[in-house]
N, C-alpha and C positions, 0 to 999 in steps of 0.2 A: 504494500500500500504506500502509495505515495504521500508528502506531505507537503505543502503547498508552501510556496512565500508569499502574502498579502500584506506584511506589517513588518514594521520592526522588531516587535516581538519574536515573530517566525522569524525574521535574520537572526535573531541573540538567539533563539533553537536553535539551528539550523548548524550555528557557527560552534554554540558547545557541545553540539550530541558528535560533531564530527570534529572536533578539536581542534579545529582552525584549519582542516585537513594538513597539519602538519606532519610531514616525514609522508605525503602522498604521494602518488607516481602516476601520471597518465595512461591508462593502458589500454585503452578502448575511445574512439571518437567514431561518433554515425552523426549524418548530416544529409535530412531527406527532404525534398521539396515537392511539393505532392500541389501544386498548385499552377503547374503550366500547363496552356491551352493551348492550342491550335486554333486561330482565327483566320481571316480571309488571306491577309498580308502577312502574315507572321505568328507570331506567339504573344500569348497575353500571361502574365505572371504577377500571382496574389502573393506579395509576401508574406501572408497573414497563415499562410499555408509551409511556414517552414519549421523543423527540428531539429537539434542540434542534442544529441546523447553523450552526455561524459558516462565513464567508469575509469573512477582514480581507484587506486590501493592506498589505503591509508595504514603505514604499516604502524605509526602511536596507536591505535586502537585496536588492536589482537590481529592485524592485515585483515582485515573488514574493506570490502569493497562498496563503495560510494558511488552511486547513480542518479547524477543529476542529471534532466532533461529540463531546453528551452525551449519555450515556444514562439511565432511570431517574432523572428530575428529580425535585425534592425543594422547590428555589425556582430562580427564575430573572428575572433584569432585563434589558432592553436600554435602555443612554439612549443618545440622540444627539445630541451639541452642536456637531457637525459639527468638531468639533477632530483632534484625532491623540492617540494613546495613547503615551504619553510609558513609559509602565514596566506590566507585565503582571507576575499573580504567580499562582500554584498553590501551593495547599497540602492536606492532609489535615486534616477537622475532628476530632471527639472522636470520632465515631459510623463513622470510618474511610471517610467521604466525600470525593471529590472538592472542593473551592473550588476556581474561577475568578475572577478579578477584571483589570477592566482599568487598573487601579492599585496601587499597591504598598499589602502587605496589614497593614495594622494593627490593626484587631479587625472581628470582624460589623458593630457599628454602623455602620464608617468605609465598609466591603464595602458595604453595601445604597446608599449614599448613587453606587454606579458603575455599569456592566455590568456582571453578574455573572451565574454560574450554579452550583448547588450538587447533585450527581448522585452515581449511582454508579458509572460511569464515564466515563473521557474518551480520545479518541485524538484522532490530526495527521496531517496529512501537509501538505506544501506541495503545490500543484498547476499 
């Protein structure tokens, strides 16, 4: 069962049931867009219609693997430098969107420079 982020609340869950996914490791990315059409001239494309599937390894928490999915992307990065994710952070933007980052958040510019994804929503679960 998933568990949804609507609040800050859910971010302060969210962030200590998973321990700031610290000592994590990316180990699965799915990225589905299920929203293009064939029109007269071309293709028409809902982004309202896209996913975006993590599974980190979180090995602080007994190597429990962590299953976040976005929905309704907006931007989105994966980098891999084969390291571990030291501190994770959620936040709400101005436009009342979802941030994701796999670093602790200090402005957009600092965000793009990590993994990231930017949606209109997100849920978890461990699995």
């Amino acid at each position: 069962m998933y568990n949804e982020i609507k609040t800050r609340e859910d971010i302060e869950f969210f962030l200590d049931k998973v321990n700031f996914l610290h000592d994590g490791y990316i180990i699965d990315v799915r990225y589905t867009h299920n929203g293009i059409s064939k029109i007269e001239n071309g293709h028409y494309f809902e982004p309202n219609k896209t996913t975006l599937t993590l599974q980190i390894l979180v090995t602080s928490i007994w190597d429990a693997i962590v299953e976040i999915e976005f929905e309704s992307l907006f931007e989105w990065q994966i980098k891999d430098s084969q390291g571990d994710i030291f501190h994770t952070s959620v936040t709400f933007d101005e436009q009342g969107r979802i941030v994701w980052s796999d670093d602790a958040y200090i402005n957009m510019d600092e965000v793009k420079k990590t993994s990231y994804a930017i949606a209109s929503s997100m849920k978890w679960r461990i699995i």
